[in-house]
C-alpha positions as CSV (number, residue, x, y, z in Angstrom):
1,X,13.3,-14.4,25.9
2,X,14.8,-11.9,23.8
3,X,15.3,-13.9,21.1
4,X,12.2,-14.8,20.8
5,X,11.1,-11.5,21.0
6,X,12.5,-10.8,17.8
7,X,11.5,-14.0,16.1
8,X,8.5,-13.3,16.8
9,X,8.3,-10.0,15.6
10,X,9.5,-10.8,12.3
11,X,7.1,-13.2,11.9
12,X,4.6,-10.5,12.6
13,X,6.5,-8.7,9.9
14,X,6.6,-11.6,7.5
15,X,2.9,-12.3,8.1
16,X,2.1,-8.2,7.4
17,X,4.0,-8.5,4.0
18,X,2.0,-11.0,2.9
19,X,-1.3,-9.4,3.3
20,X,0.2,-6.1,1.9
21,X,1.2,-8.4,-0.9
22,X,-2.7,-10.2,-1.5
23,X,-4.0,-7.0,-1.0
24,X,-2.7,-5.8,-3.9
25,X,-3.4,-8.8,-5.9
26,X,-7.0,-8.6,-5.1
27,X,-6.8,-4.7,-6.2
28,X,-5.2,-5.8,-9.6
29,X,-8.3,-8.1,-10.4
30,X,-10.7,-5.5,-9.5
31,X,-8.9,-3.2,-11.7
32,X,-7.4,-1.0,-9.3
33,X,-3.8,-1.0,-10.5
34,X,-3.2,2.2,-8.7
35,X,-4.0,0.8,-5.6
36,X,-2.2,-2.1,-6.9
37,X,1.3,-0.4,-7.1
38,X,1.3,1.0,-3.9
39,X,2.4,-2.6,-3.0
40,X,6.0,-1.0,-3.9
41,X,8.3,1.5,-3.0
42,X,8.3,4.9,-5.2
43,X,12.2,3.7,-6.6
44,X,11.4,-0.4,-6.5
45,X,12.7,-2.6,-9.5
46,X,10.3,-4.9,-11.5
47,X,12.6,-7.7,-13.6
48,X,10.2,-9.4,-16.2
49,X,12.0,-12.2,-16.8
50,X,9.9,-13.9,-19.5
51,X,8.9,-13.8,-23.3
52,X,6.7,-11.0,-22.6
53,X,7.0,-7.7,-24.8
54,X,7.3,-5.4,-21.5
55,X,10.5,-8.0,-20.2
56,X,13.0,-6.7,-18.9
57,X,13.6,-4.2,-15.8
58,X,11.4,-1.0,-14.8
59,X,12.6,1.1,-12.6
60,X,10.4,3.5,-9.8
61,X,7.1,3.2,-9.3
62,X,5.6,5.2,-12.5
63,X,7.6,3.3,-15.0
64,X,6.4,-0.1,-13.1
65,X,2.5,1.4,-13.2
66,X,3.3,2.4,-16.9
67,X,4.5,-1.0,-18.0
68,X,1.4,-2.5,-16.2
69,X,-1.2,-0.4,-17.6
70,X,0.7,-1.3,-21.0
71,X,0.4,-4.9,-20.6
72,X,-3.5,-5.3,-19.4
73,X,-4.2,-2.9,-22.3
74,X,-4.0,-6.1,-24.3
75,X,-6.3,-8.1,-22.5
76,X,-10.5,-8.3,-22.6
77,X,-9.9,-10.2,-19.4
78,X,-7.4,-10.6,-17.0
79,X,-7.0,-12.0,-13.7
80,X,-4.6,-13.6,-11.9
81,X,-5.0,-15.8,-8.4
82,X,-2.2,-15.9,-6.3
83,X,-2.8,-19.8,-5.5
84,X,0.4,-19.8,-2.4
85,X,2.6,-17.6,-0.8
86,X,5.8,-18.7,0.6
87,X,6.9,-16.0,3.1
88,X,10.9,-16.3,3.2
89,X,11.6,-13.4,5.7
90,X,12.3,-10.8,3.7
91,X,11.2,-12.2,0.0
92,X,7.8,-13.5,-0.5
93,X,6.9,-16.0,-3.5
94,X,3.7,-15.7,-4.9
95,X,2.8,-18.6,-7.0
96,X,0.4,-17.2,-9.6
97,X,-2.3,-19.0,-12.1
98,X,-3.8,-16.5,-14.5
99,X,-6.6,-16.5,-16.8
100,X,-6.5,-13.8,-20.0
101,X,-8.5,-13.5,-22.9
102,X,-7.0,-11.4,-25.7
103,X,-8.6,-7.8,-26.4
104,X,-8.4,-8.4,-30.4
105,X,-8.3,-12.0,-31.0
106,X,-10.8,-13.3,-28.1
107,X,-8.0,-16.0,-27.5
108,X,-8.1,-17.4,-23.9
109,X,-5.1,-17.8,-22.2
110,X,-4.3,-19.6,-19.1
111,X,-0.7,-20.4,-17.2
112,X,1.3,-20.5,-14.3
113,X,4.2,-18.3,-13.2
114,X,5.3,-16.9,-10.2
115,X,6.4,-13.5,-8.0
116,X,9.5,-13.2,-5.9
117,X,8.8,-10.0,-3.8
118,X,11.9,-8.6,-1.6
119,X,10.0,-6.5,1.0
120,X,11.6,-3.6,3.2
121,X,9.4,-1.6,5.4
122,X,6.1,-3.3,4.3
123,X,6.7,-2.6,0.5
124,X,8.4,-4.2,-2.8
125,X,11.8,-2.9,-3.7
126,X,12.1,-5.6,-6.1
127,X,10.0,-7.8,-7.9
128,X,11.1,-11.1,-9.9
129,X,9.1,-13.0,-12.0
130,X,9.5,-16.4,-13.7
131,X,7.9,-18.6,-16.0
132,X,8.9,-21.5,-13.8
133,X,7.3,-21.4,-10.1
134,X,9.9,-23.7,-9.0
135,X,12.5,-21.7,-9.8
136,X,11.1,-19.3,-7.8
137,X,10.8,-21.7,-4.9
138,X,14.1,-22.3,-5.1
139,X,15.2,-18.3,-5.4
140,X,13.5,-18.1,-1.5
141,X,14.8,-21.5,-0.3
142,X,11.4,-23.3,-0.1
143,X,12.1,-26.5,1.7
144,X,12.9,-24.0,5.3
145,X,10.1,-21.5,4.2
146,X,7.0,-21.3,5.8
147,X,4.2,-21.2,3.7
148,X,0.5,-19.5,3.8
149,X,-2.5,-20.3,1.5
């Protein structure tokens, strides 16, 4: 019983994570980035692994918020729907579809990328991102992880 017990509870865990983590998406497209970052803890890591201008990694929570505020001061529009998460215990994928249209041009912009989240304590201390959703499938094992729409 004892066992269970615990799995149980870190499914409870697993599923909390995940709402923290869609919370804060939904915050983002309002336009609440501060409510946004509190998604993370104060010393996480964000690694932009793509062709963006901010890649690279950001360190705490101000330098995340900073690069952030940076990158949506490029956009008329931007929003981003986080189609699936795949809660892996303590790393959550978030596979993402955005849709952007460019502040100066007026050029739409639309793709799909994805989120690994490593979660401690209900918040981010590391986020990974990559072009390729798969790979981040593969990054949290997604054949044995359980995943929530």
């Amino acid at each position: 019983m004892r066992i269970l017990a615990v799995v149980i509870g870190l499914a409870a865990v697993a599923r909390e994570d995940v709402e923290v983590l869609r919370s804060a998406y939904e915050a983002l497209n309002r336009g609440d980035t501060r409510s946004a970052i509190e998604a993370l803890d104060e010393h996480a890591e964000w690694h932009e692994h793509s062709s963006l201008p901010e890649a690279g990694a950001h360190r705490g929570r101000v330098a995340i918020a900073a690069s952030l505020d940076s990158f949506l001061e490029s956009w008329q529009q931007f929003r981003q729907e986080a189609e699936r998460f795949v809660d892996a215990g303590d790393r959550v994928a978030i596979l993402l579809h955005s849709f952007a249209r460019g502040k100066g041009s007026g050029v739409e912009v639309e793709m799909r990328y994805a989120h690994v989240w490593t979660m401690r304590s209900g918040r981010g201390t590391r986020v990974d991102t990559y072009e390729d959703p798969a790979e981040a499938l593969a990054m949290v094992g997604e054949p044995s992880a359980r995943s929530e729409a």
